[in-house]
Structures are given as C-alpha cells and as structure tokens.
C-alpha positions as CSV (number, residue, x, y, z in Angstrom):
1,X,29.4,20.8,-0.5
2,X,31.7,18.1,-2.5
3,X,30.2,14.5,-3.7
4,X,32.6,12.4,-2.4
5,X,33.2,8.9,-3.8
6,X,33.2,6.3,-1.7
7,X,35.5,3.2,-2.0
8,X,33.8,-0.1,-3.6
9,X,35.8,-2.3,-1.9
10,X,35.5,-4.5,0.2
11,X,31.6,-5.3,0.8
12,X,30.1,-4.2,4.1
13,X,29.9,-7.0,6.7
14,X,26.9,-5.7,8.1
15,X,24.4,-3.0,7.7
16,X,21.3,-1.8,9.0
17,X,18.9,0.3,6.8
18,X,16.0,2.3,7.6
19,X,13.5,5.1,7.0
20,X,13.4,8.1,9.6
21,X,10.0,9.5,9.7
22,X,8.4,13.1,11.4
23,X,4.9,11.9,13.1
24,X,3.6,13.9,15.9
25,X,0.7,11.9,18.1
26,X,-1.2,13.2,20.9
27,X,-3.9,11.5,23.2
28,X,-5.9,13.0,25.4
29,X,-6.0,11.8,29.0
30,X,-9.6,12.2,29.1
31,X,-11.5,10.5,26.2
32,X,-8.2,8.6,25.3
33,X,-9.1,9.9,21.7
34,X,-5.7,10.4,19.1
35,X,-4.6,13.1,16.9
36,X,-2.1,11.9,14.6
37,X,-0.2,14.3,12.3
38,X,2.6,13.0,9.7
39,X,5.0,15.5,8.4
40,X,6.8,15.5,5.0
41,X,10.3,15.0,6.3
42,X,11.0,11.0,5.8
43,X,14.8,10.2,4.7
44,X,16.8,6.8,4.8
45,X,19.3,5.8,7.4
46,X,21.8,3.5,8.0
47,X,24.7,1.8,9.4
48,X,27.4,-0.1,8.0
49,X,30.6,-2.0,9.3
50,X,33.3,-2.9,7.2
51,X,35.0,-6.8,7.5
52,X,38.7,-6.6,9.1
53,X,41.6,-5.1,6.3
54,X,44.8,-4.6,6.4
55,X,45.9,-1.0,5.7
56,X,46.7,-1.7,2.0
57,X,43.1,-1.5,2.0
58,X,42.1,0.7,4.7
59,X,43.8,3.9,3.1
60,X,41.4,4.4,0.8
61,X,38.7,4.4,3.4
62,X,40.7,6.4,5.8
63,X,41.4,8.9,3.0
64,X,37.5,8.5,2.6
65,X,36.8,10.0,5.9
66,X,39.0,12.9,5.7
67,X,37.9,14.0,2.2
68,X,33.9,13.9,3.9
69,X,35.5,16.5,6.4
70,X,32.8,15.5,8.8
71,X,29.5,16.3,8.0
72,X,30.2,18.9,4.9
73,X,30.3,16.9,2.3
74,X,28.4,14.1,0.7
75,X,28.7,10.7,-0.9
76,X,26.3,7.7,-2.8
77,X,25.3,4.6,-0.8
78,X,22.2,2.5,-1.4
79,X,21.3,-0.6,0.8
80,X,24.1,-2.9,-0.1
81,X,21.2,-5.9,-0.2
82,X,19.6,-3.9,-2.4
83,X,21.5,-3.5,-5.3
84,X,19.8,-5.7,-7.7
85,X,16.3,-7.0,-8.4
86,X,14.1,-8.7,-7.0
87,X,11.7,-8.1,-10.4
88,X,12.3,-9.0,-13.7
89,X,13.1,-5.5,-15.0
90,X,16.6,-4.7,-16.3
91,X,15.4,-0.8,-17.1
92,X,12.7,2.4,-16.4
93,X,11.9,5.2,-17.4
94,X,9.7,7.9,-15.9
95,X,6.5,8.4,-18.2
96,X,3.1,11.2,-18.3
97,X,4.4,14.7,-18.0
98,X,5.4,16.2,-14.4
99,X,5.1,14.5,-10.4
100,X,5.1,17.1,-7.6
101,X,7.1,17.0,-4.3
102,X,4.9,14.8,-2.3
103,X,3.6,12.4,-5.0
104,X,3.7,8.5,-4.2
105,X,2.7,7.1,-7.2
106,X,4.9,7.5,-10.1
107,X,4.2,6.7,-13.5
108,X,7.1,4.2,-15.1
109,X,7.6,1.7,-18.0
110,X,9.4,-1.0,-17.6
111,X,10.7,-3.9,-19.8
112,X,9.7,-6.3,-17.3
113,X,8.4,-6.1,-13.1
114,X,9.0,-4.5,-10.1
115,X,8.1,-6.3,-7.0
116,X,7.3,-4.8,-3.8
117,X,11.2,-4.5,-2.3
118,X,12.5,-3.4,-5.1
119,X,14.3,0.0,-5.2
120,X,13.9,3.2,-7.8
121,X,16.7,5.8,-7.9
122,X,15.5,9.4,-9.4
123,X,18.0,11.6,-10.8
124,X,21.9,11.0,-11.2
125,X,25.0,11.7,-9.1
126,X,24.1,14.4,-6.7
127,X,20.5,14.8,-7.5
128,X,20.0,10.9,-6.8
129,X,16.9,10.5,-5.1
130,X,16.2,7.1,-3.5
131,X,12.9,5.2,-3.4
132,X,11.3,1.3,-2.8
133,X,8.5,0.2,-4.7
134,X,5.6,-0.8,-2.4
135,X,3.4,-2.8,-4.8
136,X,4.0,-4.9,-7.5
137,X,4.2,-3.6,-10.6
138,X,5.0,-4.5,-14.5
139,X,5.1,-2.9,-18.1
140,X,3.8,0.9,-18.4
141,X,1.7,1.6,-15.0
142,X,2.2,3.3,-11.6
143,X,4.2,2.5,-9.1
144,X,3.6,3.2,-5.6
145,X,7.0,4.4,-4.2
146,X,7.4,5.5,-0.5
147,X,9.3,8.0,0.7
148,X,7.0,10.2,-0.9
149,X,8.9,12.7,-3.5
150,X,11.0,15.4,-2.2
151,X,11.9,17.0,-5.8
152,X,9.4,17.3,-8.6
153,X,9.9,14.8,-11.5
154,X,8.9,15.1,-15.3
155,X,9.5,12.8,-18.1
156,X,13.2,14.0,-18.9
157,X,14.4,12.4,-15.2
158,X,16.6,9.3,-15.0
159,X,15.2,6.2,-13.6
160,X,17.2,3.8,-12.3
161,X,16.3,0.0,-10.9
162,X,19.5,-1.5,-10.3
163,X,22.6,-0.1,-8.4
164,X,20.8,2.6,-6.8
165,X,21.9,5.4,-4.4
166,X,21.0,8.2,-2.3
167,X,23.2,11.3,-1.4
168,X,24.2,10.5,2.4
169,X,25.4,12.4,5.4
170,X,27.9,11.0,7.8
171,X,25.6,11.5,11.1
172,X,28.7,12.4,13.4
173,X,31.6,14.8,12.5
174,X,34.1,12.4,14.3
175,X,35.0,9.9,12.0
176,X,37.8,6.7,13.2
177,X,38.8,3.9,13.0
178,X,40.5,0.8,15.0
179,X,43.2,-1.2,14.4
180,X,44.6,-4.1,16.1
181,X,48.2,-5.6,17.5
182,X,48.4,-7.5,13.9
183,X,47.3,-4.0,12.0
184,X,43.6,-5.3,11.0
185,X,41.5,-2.5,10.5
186,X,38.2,-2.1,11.4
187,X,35.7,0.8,10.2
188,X,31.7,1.5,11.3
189,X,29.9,4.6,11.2
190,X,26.5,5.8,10.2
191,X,24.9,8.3,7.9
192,X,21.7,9.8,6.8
193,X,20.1,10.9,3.4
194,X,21.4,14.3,2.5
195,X,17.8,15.7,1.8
C-alpha cells in the first residue's frame, strides 16, 4: 500500500464530513427495555466535489485516480473547513508518558487554546491519526478528543493543530470523471479513513 499525494489545487466546492460509528441496539418487544452496545470501530468519512477545470488542471487529478489504483492505496485529506483554528494555539505537543488504544482524553500543552471544533492530528505522513477536540481546552491540560485512539500514543508523538489529515480510502474502486461539450471537468468521489 503506497501514500499517494493528492493534488492541492483547486479547493473542493463542496464536501461533506462525518464520523462512521459501530453501535448495536436491541429492544425487546415485551418490556420495550434497550440494550445498547458501542464497538471500537469509529473512522471519518467524507465526500468531496471539485469546482469545474479545464484539463490543464484536471490531469493531475486524473493522474491522481489512477496512481490510488482503486482502493489499494492511500492518500492525506482532512476536512477542508477544518484546516485552521478555531483556538488561539499555533502548536501541541503530546505530554505524561503513554495513551492506550481506546483513550479519549489526551494529555497536551499548548501555547495558547483549543476550542471544541478544533482538530488534533497524531503521528505524521502515513501514521497520521485524526481527531476533534470536544471541550475547550488551554495551556498544559487534557483534552477530550473523540474518535477514541486507535494507536497507543507516548510523549515522543507528533501533534499537530493546524493542516491536519487522516490516511483515506477511496470507498469505490471505480474512479471517473465528466467532462463537458466546452472540456470543463468535473470530479466527486468519496472516501474513508484508512484505519
């Protein structure tokens, strides 16, 4: 599996971005009583569309489809809303010794705020793991981060707050596009979090 790079140009038109979540729930037809059970599995989603280009600048996307070869390899997107701040913190760092797979609060220092939106990137380049900040935060403390952690963290981790990424999955193996009778180019698709 390859990391491929994804062109930065031009800036989605639209997206939609969202957490997929595992959460079996029974009820019993007699008493009406619930059993609720949440699994670990919870990875991000989305799905982007691209404005109209011509094909100067549609070859690098096109090229970007075929390099994925479907679904086998991988590339870096965060929610393109996302990408800065809504805090006051220009860096983090991960802080007190180890986190285990599973953990949702996170212990960080920060030369500034997080506010609850904001986003947390674990890791670099393939290892990136994606996270939002659920509760306001600011200077050395812990932050409440949901998806829960899928990979144990320690001290020696990257942190990142702005630009952040995930490693995503195209969600079909048929990747397109359309073009028009005056050759404007027009790309969607969708992907998941490579987990």
């Amino acid at each position: 599996m390859a990391l491929i790079t994804m062109p930065s140009t031009p800036a989605f038109s639209a997206s939609t971005w969202s957490i997929k979540r595992a959460v079996a729930q029974s009820r019993s037809p007699f008493s009406g009583h619930e059993q609720v059970y949440e699994y670990s599995m919870a990875c991000w989603q989305a799905t982007v569309t691209l404005p109209p280009m011509k094909r100067s600048h549609a070859g690098a996307w096109q090229a970007f489809f075929l390099k994925l070869r479907g679904r086998a390899n991988t590339f870096l997107m965060g929610d393109p809303d996302g990408q800065s701040n809504i805090g006051t913190a220009t860096t983090a760092s991960v802080t007190s010794g180890t986190h285990a797979i599973g953990d949702t609060t996170i212990h960080l220092t920060l030369n500034g705020t997080l506010k609850a939106g904001d986003y947390v990137q674990f890791g670099t380049s393939a290892t990136s793991q994606l996270h939002m900040i659920v509760a306001d935060m600011s200077g050395t403390g812990t932050a409440t981060i949901e998806p829960s952690l899928k990979v144990a963290i320690s001290s020696s981790t990257s942190a990142s707050i702005s630009g952040t990424t995930a490693v995503m999955r195209m969600d079909s193996n048929d990747l397109g596009w359309d073009a028009d009778h005056v050759s404007k180019y027009g790309f969607s698709f969708s992907c998941t979090e490579a987990i």
